[in-house]
N, C-alpha and C positions, 0 to 999 in steps of 0.2 A: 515409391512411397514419398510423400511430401508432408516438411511438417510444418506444421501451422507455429507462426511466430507473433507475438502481440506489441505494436507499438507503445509507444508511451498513450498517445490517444487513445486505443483499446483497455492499454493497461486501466486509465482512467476512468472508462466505461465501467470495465468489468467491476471495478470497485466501486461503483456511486460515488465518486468524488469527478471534483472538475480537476485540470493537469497543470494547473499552479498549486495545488493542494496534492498532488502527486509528487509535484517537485521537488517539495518541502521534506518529503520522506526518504528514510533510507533506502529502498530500491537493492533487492538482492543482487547480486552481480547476473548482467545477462550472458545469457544463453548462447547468442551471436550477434555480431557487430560487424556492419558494412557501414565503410566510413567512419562517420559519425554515428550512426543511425544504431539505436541499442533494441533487439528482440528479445521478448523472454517467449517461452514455453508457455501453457494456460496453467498446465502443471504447477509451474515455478512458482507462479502468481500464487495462486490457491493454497498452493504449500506456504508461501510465505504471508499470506494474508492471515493465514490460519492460527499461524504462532506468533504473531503482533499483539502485545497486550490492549486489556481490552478499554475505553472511554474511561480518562479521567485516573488513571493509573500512573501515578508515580507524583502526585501533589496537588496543588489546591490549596483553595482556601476551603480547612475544616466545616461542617456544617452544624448548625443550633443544635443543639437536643432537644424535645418536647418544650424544655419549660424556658426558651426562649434564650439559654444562654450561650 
């Protein structure tokens, strides 16, 4: 049995982002590591994309109410 392992370039894939925008993020710890080279599981990913809060979450600038203030 052989398990399938995702690069940082898959990882990237999988998630609709490019992999300097990957790199930015915290990255669960992987799975296995040859080298340098870091695999996660698809598992891993999924799980952990999953519990990532969601756009715009944790600040900003407030937005108008109706009457413009």
């Amino acid at each position: 049995m052989t398990t399938e392992y995702l690069g940082v370039k898959q990882v990237a894939e999988r998630l609709g982002i490019t992999q300097g925008a990957l790199l930015s993020l915290n990255l669960p710890a992987p799975d296995a590591t040859i080298g340098r080279t870091r695999g996660w599981k698809p598992e891993t990913i999924d799980q952990w994309n999953a519990s990532r809060p969601g756009r715009g979450v944790g600040g900003g600038r407030p937005r108008k109410d109706k009457t413009g203030r």
